[in-house]
N, C-alpha and C positions, 0 to 999 in steps of 0.2 A: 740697861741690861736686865734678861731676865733671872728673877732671884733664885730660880734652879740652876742655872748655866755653868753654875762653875762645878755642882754638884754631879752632872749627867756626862762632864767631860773626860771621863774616863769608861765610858758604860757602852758595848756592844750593839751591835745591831740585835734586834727582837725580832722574830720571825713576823711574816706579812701575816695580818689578822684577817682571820677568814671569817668573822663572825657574821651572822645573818645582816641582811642589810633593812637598815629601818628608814626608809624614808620620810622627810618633815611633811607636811601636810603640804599637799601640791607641788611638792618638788618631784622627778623623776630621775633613773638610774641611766647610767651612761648606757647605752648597747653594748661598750664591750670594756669588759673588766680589767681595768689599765692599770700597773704596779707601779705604785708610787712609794718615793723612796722620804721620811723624814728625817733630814740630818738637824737634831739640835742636842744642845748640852743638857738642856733641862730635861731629865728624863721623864717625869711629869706634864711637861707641856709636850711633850714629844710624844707621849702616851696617852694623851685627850686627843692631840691632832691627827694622830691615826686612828682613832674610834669615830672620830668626826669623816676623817673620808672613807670609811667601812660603811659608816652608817651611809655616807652619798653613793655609794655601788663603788667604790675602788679599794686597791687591795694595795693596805700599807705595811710596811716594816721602818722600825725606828734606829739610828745608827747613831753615835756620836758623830762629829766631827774629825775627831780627828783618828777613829778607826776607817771611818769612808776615804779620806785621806791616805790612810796607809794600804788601801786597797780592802779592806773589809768585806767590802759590798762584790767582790768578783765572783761569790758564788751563789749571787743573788741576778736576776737583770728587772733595770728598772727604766721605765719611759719616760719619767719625770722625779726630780727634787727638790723638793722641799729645806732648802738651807736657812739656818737660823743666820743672820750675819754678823760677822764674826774674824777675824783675821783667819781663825783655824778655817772657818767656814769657805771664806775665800781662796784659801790657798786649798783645801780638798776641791773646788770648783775649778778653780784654774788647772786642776790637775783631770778630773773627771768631765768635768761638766764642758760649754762649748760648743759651737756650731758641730764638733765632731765628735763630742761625746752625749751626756745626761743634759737634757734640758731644765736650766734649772732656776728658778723663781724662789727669792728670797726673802726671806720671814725677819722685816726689819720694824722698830717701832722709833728707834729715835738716831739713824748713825749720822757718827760724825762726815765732814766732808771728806779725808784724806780717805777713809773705808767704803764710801759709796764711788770715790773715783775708782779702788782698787775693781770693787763688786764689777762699776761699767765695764773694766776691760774684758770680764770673762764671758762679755755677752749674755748676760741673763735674760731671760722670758719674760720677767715682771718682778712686781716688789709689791708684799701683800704687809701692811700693819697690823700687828696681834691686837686684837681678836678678832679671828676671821669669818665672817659668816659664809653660809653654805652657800649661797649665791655667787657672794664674790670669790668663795674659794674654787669652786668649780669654773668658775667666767678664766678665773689666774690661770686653770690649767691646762683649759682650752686653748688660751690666747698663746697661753706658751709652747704649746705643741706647734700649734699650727706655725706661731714663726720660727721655731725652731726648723721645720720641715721645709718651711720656705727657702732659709737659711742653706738647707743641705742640697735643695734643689740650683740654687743659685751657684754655690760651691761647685758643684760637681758639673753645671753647666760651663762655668768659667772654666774649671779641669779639662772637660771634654774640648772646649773651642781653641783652648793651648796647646792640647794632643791633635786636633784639628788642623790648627796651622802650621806646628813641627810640622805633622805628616805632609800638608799639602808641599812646605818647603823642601821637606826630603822627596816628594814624590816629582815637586818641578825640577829639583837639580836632579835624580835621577832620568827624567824624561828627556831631559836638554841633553845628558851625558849620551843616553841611548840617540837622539836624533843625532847628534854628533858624530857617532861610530857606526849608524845603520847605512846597511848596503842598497837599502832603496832609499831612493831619494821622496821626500815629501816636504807637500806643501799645503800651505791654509791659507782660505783664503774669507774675508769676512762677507758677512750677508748681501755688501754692495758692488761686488765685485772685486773688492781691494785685496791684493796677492801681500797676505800680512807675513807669513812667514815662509822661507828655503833654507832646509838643511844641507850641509856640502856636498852630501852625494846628490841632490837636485841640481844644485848647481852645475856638478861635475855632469850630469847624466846630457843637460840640455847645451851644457857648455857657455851656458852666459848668466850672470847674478837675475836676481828678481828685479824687474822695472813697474814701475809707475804706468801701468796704461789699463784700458777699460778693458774688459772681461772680450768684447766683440774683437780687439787684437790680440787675443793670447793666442789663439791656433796660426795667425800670420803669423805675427814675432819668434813666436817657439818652434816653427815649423812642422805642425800636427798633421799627419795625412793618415791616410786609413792605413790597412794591414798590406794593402797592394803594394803602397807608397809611390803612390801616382795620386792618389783624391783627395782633396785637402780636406779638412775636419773644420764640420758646420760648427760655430759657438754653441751650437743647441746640444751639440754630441757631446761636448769637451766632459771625460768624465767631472769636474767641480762644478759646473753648472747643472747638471742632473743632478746631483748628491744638494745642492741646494733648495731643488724641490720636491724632497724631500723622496727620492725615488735614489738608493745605492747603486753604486756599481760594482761588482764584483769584482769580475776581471774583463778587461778587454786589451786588444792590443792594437797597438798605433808604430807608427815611425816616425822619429824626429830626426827631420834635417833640416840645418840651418848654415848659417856662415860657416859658424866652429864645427861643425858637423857634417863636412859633406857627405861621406860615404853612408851618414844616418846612424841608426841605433834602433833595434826593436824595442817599444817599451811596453811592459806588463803594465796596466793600470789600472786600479780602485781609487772610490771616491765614497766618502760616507760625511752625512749631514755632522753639522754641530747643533745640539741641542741643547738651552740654558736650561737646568738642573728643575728649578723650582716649578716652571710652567711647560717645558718640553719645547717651546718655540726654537725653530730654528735661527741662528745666529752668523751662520758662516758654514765651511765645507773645510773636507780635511781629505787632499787627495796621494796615494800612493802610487810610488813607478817604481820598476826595477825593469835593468837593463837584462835582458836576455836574446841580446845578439847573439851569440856566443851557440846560448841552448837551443836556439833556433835552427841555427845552421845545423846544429849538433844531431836536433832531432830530425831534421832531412833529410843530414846523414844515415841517420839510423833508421829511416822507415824505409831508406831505399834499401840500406842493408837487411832490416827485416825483412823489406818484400824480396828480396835476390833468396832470404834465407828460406822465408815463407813458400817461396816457388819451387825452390830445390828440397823442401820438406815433400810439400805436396807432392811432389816429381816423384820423390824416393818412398813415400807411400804409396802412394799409384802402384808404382811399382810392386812393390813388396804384397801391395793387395791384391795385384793380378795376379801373380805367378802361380804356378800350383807348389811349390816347394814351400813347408813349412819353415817363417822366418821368427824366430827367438833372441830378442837382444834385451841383455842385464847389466846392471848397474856391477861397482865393484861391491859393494856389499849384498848384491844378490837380491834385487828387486827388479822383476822384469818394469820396461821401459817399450817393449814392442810385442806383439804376439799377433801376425796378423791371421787373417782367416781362414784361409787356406793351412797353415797347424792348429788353427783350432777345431778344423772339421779333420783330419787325420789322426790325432790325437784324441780328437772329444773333447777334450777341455782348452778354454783359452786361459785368459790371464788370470792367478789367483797368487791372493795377496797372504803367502806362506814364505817362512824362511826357506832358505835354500837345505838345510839338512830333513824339509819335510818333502823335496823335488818326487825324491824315487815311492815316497808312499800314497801320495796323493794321486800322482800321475802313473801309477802303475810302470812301472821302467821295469825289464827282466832281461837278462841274459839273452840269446837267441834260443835258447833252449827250452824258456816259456817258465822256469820255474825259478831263477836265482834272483833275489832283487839285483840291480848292480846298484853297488857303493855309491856314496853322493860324491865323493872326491874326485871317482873314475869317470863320473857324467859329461862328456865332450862341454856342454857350457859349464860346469865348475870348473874344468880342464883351461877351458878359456879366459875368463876372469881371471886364474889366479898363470897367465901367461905363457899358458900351453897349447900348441894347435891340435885338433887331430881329422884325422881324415879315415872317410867311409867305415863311420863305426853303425854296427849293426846291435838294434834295440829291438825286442818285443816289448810291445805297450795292449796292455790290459787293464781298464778299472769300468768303474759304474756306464760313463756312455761308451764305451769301446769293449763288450761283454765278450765277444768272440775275437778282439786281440788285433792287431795291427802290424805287421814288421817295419821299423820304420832303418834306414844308412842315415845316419848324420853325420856331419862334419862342421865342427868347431872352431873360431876364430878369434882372439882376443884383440879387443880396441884398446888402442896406445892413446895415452892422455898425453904422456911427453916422454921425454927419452927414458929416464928412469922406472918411470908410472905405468901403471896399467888404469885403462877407466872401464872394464866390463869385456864385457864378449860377447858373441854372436855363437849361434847355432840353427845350421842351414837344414832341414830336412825334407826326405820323401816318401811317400807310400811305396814298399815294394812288396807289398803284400801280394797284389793278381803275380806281378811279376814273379815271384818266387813261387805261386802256384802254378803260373803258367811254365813255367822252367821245370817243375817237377811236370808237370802232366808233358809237357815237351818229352824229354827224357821217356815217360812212360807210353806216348800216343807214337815214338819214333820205332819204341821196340814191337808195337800194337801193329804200327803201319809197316814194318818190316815182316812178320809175320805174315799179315793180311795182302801183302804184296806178293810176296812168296805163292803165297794162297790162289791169290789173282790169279797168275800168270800161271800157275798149276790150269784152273780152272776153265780160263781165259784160252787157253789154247788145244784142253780136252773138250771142250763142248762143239757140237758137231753145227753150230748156223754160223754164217759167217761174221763178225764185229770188224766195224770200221769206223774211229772215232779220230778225229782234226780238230782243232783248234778254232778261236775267233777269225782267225785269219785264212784257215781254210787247210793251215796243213796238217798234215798225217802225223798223228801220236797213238796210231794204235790200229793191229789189219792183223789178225791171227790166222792160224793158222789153216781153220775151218775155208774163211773168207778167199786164202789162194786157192784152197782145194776146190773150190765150188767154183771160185769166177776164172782159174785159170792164168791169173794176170798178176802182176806185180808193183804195186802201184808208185813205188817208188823210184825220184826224177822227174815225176810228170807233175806238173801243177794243177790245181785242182780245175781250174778253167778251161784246160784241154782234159779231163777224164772224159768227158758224154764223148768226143771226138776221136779219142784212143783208143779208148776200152770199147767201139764201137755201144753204144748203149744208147734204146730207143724206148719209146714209150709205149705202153702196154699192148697197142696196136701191133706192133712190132714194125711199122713201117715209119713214123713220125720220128726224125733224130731228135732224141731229148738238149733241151739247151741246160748249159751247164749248172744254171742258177734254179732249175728243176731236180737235179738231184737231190733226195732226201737228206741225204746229208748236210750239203749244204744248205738246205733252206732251215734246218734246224739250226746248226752253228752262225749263221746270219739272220736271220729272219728269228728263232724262235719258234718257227712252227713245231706243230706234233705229227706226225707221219703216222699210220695205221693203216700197216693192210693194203700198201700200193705196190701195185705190180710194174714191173718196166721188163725189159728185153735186152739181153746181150750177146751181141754178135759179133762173132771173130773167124779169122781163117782156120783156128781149129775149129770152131764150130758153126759152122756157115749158118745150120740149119737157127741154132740160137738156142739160149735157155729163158725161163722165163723165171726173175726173183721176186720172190712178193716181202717187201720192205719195211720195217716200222724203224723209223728216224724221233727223234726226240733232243732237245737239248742239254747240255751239259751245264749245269750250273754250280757255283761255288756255292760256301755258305749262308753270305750276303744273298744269295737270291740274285745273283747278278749272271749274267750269261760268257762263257768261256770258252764256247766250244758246241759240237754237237756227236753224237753217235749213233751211228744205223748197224741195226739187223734184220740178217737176210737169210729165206734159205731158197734151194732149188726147188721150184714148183711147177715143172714145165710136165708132166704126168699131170700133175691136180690140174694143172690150167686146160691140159687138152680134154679132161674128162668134162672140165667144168661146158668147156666150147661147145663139147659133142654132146651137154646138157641142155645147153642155148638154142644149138639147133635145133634139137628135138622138138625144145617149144615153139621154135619158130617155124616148125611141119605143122606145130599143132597136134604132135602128137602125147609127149607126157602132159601137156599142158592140160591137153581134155581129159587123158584119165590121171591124173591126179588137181587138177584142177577142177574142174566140171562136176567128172564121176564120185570124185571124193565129198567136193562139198556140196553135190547134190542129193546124195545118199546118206550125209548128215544131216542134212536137212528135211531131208523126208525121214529121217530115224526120228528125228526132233518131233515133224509132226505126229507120226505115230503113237511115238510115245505119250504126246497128247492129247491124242484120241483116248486109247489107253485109259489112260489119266481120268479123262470125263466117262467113260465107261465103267472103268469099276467105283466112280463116285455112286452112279444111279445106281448100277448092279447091287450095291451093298448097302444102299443108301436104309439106311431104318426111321427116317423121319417121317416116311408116309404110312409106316406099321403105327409108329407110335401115335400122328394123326386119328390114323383110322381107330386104335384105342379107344382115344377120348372122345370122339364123335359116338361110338358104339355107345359109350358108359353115360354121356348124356342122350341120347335117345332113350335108352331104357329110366332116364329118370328124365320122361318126357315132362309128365303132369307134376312133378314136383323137385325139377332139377334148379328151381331157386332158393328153395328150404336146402336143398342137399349141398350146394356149394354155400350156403349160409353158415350150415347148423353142424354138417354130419360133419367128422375127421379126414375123412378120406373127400368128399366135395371139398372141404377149404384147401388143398391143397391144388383143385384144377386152376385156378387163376398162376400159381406162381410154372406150374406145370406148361402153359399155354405161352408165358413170358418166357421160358427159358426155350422151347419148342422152337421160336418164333426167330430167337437169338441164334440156333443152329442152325434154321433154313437160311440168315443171311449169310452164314460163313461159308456153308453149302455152296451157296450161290456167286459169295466172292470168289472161292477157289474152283468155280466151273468157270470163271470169266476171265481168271487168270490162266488157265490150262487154256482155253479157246486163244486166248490174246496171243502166248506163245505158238501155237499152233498155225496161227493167220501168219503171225513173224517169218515164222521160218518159209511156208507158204510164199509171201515176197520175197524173202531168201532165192528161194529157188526161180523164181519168175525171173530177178535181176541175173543170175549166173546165165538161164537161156538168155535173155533179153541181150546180154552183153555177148556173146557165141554172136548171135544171129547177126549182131553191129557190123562183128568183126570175121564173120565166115567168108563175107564177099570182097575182101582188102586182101591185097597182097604182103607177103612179107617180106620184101627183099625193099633194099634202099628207096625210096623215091622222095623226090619236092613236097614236100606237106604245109597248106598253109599253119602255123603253128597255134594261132588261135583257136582255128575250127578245130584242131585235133583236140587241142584242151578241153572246147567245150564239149567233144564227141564223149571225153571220158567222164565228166560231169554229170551228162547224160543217163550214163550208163545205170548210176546211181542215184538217179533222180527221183526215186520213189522212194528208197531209205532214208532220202535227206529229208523230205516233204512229211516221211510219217513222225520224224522228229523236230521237225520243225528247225532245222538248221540252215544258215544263213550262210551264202557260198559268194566269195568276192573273186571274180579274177582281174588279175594286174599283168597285161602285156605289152605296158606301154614301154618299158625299156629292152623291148627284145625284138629279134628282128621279124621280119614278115610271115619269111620260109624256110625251114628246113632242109636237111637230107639225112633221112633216117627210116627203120623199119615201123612204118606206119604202127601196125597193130599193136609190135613190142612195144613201141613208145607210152601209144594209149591202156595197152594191160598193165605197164607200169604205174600210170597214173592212178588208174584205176583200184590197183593194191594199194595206192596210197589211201585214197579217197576211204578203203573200206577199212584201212586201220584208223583212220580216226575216227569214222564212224563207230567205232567197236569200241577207241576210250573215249567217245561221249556218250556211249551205251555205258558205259562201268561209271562213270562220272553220275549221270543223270539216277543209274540206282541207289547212291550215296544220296545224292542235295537235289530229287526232283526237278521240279522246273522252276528252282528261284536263281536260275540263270540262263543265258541267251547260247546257247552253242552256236558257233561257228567255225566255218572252214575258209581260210584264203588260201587258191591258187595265183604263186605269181613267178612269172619267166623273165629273167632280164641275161645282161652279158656282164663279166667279171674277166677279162682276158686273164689266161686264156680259154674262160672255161663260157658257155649256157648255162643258167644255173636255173633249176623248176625248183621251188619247194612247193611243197602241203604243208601250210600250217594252222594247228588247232588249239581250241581254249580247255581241250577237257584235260584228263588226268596229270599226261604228264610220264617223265619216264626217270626213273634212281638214274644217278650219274653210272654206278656202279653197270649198267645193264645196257648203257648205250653203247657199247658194240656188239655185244653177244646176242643183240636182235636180230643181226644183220644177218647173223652165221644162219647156217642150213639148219634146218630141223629146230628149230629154238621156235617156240611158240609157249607162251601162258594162257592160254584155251586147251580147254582138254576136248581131247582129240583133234588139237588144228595139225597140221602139217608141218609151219613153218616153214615154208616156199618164197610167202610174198615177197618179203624183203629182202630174201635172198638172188630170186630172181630179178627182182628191182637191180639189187648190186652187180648182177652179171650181165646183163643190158648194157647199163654203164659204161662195166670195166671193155665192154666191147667197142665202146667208143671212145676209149682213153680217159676215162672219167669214172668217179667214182659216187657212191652213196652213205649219207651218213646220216643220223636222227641228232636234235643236239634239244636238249631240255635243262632247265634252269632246275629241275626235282617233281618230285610228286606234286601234284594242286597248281603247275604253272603251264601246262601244255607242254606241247614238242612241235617241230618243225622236221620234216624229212624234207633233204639237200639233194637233188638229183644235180650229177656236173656231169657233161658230156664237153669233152673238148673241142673247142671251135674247129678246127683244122679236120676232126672227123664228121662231122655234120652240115663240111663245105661250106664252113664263115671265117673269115680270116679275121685279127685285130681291127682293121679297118670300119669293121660292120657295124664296132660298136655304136659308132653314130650313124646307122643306116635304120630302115624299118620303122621308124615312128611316124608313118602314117599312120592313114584311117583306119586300117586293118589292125596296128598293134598299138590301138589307142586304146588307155585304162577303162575298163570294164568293171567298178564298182559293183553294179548290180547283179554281174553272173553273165552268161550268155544267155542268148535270147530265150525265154522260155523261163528262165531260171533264177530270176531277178527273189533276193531275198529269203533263198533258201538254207 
């Protein structure tokens, strides 16, 4: 025993010594400053021993025995102990020390045996004999550490592998309990095929226990066939064969039918590898089934029902997207569930995701009055939802896209969930917005048209020509009262296809009975024509001798632009007609013809040249360019000998050069405006040559009816103007291939008519040609064919061109845009014509597009019936491109 120990056994622990560390010569300090605890009695040796391991780099505190013992040391921690041995020694070890507590190594120098068995039991670290040196006291504390560490590693493995096998046993009896109770059936199967385990719903699923046979009869035995359950299932499919090589199955499905299973079973199946823990290798398979015949059928059920529902969905949208009525259906808590398009383009807004107490602000909802919101309660779909119908309520709707307001009638529905319940409502609506506009303007256009009507029929029966308007179908809605006075007749009871035959009524001849589908009227309310200015004849036994109406027909159209109907008016013209006749004839004496024809515009014409003599006469008479010449001729001869210094140097010479420039510039304009007076003066000069040239054609022709071939007369009137045409270089086609050979007509009148044609266009490609020069080709076609029942001759040209506005008022008498013309030509044209049951008319697309004048003389007066139209194309009335002879390209 040490001679201190009984002295120190009563003595506290000393705080751990922190004193500098003094290492022996070639010893080193630990890396990490480990608290080491010494328990001994001696307090002396217990206080060298802690300055000994201070000085080795560790950090001591000194305890008795039997304070460490009674817990001392709790507010200390130490990684190792140093115990003096000792009973007290041992029993503070057995209490502290231990694989679970202080590692602890005992400071013995001589113990007996019964106290070194005690010391074995507490597992100590070592046993060091006083005095200890620093080698082996540091070797003691290392070694004790380390096995103490070992010690707690080993422990808590053996801990962990106990809590290990509990668990695996709690986790296999819970697993076995779970396969026992699970709805799907499974099986495992090991690495070589061998069907190692079936839980009872496997069994139950396949209907026979697990057997003993190779992997290649599991799909016989089991009866595995594909999803059809007709194709038997290759060993290669079987999900636990796949999950073997190491490739899962999720889900697939099979049918099994067997003995115990005729009717079969769908099964759901997976399959996934077994893999041993430590290397991953595969071991066996672990495959899953669950029987879902049941859900199968279930869901067949239900896809068929879905699609019946799916179709009747789509039906009922379809629907509801076609219609034009806005369709609105809400849940019971007031979330729309449909809004189709049609109320969202009426409304302006479609579906938005607002409570129902925001309906009337959002959507602008108002009273009909345009100014009250209406309540959300009174709203036909709240009215619905909460189980109330209503029918044709009227809404104005105004907000952001509906700015100018909408009217809309709805009507409300509420959907029954079941007897008790409601599930939501419907609300049906429409625009009656035009509708209510049109109903007001109704109302106001019925009182407009009742006035205006009034008015009519005031008007309609004071105005002095006669009105006669039928229908599409040809009858009478309208014969005033001008129209009895005038015609004498009554036209109703008579169908319209007996008038020409009743009302004795002939064509402007007055001898051809008109057919009935020539009346103006009719041809407007059937045909669409425009009538203007057609004369016809009507004769009765009051009035044998006849009167003569001159007609304009047109038709009646609604506001579509569609045709309804037509109306003619008439007035009496049988005075104007005889004056006009006794006008005709005169020209066909040849008598007004020469003096207002002839006389007039050949005394224009000679005014014309006059004035262009004139014209060049007082140019020369006043001319001062030959004074001013003669000036400067004088002013350089007298600066004979030095009139190159003088136009050099002097003031007045510099200025003869620009003097002589300007001089020079006079005499051309001089001379253009003598070339221009001369140019008009030769014009008119031809002027006059063509009026005799054309007298003299036509002096030795008779005028009374005869056979004409119709060619040769066309080209006579060609002729006539064949030196106007040539100084302008205008190109003349005639086309008489669809017309017949010969005539019967007043020769001369015929060709004077043409003739007036030929020289009004020549007069607008004279206004044309003043405009645009010659960066265009003028030309004239003459061409005659048949139109039953009419001859038809036009002239038509590329110049000017004629206002819509102006195409009749050319025709009329005296109407002429030439000052000084007459305005004869085309009037005479029209009364030639109207002599042969046919009329004249100019028709032009506007200025810059030409015109065509329409000469019609009715077949039946010029002795060709319908028939003819296919007569006449020969040789004689074969197309003539070129012009007549002579006249190719004019």
């Amino acid at each position: 025993m040490h001679p201190l120990r009984g002295r120190a056994a009563s003595a506290t622990f000393a705080p751990f010594i922190l004193n500098p560390i003094h290492l022996p010569p070639g010893g080193s300090a630990p890396r990490v400053s480990i608290p080491v605890l010494v328990v001994h009695e001696d307090e002396g040796a217990a206080a060298k021993l802690a300055a000994q391991l201070v000085r080795l780099g560790y950090r001591a505190r000194a305890l008795s025995p039997g304070s460490w013992r009674d817990g001392a040391a709790a507010n200390g921690r130490a990684d190792l102990a140093l115990v003096d041995l000792g009973p007290v020694g041992v029993e503070a070890a057995q209490r502290h020390g231990g694989p679970d507590g202080v590692p602890v190594v005992y400071l013995a120098d001589d113990p007996d045996a019964e106290l070194l068995q005690q010391a074995d039991a507490t597992l100590p670290g070592g046993y060091l004999a006083p005095p200890v040196g620093d080698a082996q006291l540091r070797l003691a504390i290392r070694s004790a550490l380390s096995q103490h560490a070992r010690e707690r590693r080993r422990r808590r493995a053996e801990a962990e592998t106990a809590e290990k096998i509990r668990e695996l046993k709690d986790q296999a009896q819970l697993l076995d309990t779970v396969l026992q109770g699970m709805l799907e059936g499974v099986l495992v199967a090991s690495k070589d095929g061998k069907l190692l385990y079936a839980n009872p719903r496997a069994v139950e699923i396949f209907g026979m226990p697990l057997m003993d046979v190779h992997p290649s009869e599991w799909a016989g035995k089991y009866g595995f066939f594909h999803e059809d359950g007709k194709t038997p299932v290759q060993t290669e499919d079987m999900p636990l064969m796949q999950a073997m090589t190491g490739r899962p199955v999720e889900s697939r499905r099979f049918v099994v039918r067997n003995e115990s299973r005729r009717e079969g079973v769908v099964l759901d199946a997976a399959a996934f590898p077994l893999r041993r823990a430590d290397d991953n290798e595969i071991i066996g398979s672990v495959g899953i089934g669950r029987d879902i015949t049941q859900q199968v059928k279930a869901e067949r059920e239900l896809r068929l029902k879905l699609e019946e529902i799916r179709q009747h969905d789509d039906l009922l949208r379809a629907v509801l997207e076609s219609v034009t009525e806005g369709v609105v259906v809400a849940d019971s808590e007031g979330r729309f569930t449909l809004f189709n398009r049609a109320g969202e383009r009426i409304v302006g807004l479609g579906m938005l995701d607002i409570p129902p107490d925001q309906w009337t602000e959002q959507y602008g909802l108002f009273d009909p009055d345009d100014k009250t919101h209406i309540p959300v309660e009174e709203l036909p779909l709240s009215r619905a939802i909460a189980g109330k119908a209503t029918v044709e309520m009227g809404i104005f709707v105004r907000n952001e896209k509906q700015p100018d307001g909408v009217y809309i009638v709805v009507n409300g529905q509420p959907m029954r969930r079941d007897v008790g319940g409601h599930g939501g409502g419907v609300a049906v609506f429409r625009d009656v917005t035009e509708h209510r506009r049109a109903e007001q303007e109704r109302k106001e256009m019925v009182t407009t048209l009742r006035e205006q009507t009034e008015l009519l029929e005031a008007v309609f029966d004071s105005i002095s020509e006669g009105i006669v308007a039928v229908d599409k179908q040809g009858g009478l809605i309208g014969f005033n009262k001008a129209a009895r006075a005038i015609s004498g007749i009554r036209y109703e009871g008579v169908p319209p296809k007996d008038w020409a035959r009743e009302f004795g009524i002939y064509y402007s001849d007055g001898e051809s009975p008109m057919r009935h589908d020539d009346l103006p009227v009719l041809r407007a309310a059937f045909g669409g024509d425009v009538v203007v200015d057609e004369d016809l004849v009507m004769r009765s036994p009051e009035k044998p001798e006849g009167i003569t109406l001159r007609v304009t027909a047109r038709p009646l159209l609604d506001e579509d632009g569609s045709r309804r109907g037509g109306i003619a008016v008439f007035r009496d013209v049988t005075e104007t007609r005889r004056a006009e006749e006794a006008l005709a004839e005169a020209f066909a004496k040849g008598k007004i013809e020469i003096i207002d024809t002839v006389l007039h515009n050949v005394g224009n014409a000679v005014n014309s040249v006059a004035t262009g003599i004139d014209t060049i006469e007082g140019i020369l008479r006043n001319d001062v360019l030959i004074k001013r010449f003669a000036g400067l001729a004088k002013t350089l001869d007298q600066r004979d000998g030095d009139w190159a210094d003088y136009v050099a140097n002097d003031p007045r010479g510099r200025l003869v050069f620009p003097f002589m420039i300007a001089l020079a510039q006079d005499l051309e304009d001089r001379e253009a405006r003598l070339a221009k007076a001369a140019e008009r003066a030769k014009s008119r000069t031809d002027h006059i040559a063509d009026i005799i040239r054309s007298q003299r054609v036509f002096q030795s022709r008779t005028r009374w009816s005869k056979q004409i071939n119709l060619r040769d007369a066309l080209a006579d009137a060609i002729s006539v103007v064949e030196q106007s045409l040539a100084s302008r270089g205008v190109r003349v086609d005639l086309d008489c291939a669809q017309a017949p050979a010969s005539i019967w007509t007043h020769k001369s009148d015929f060709q004077q008519t043409i003739v007036n044609l030929l020289r009004n266009a020549v007069e607008a490609i004279d206004a044309r040609l003043a405009g645009e020069g010659g960066r265009w080709e003028p030309r004239i076609l003459v061409r005659s064919y048949l139109r039953p029942p009419y001859l038809v001759t036009e002239v038509e040209d590329n110049a000017l061109g004629v206002p819509p506005s102006k195409l009749r008022a050319i025709i009329a008498a005296g109407y002429t845009t030439k000052k000084g013309g007459t305005g004869l030509g085309l009037h005479s044209a029209a009364t030639f014509a109207k002599r042969f049951g046919g009329s004249v008319r100019v028709n032009s697309a506007g200025v810059g597009w030409g015109a065509t004048t329409v000469v019609e003389l009715r077949m039946s007066a010029v002795g060709l019936d319908e028939d003819a139209a296919g007569e006449g194309k020969g040789e004689e009335a074969a197309t003539d491109s070129g012009g007549p002879e002579g006249h190719e390209g004019r």
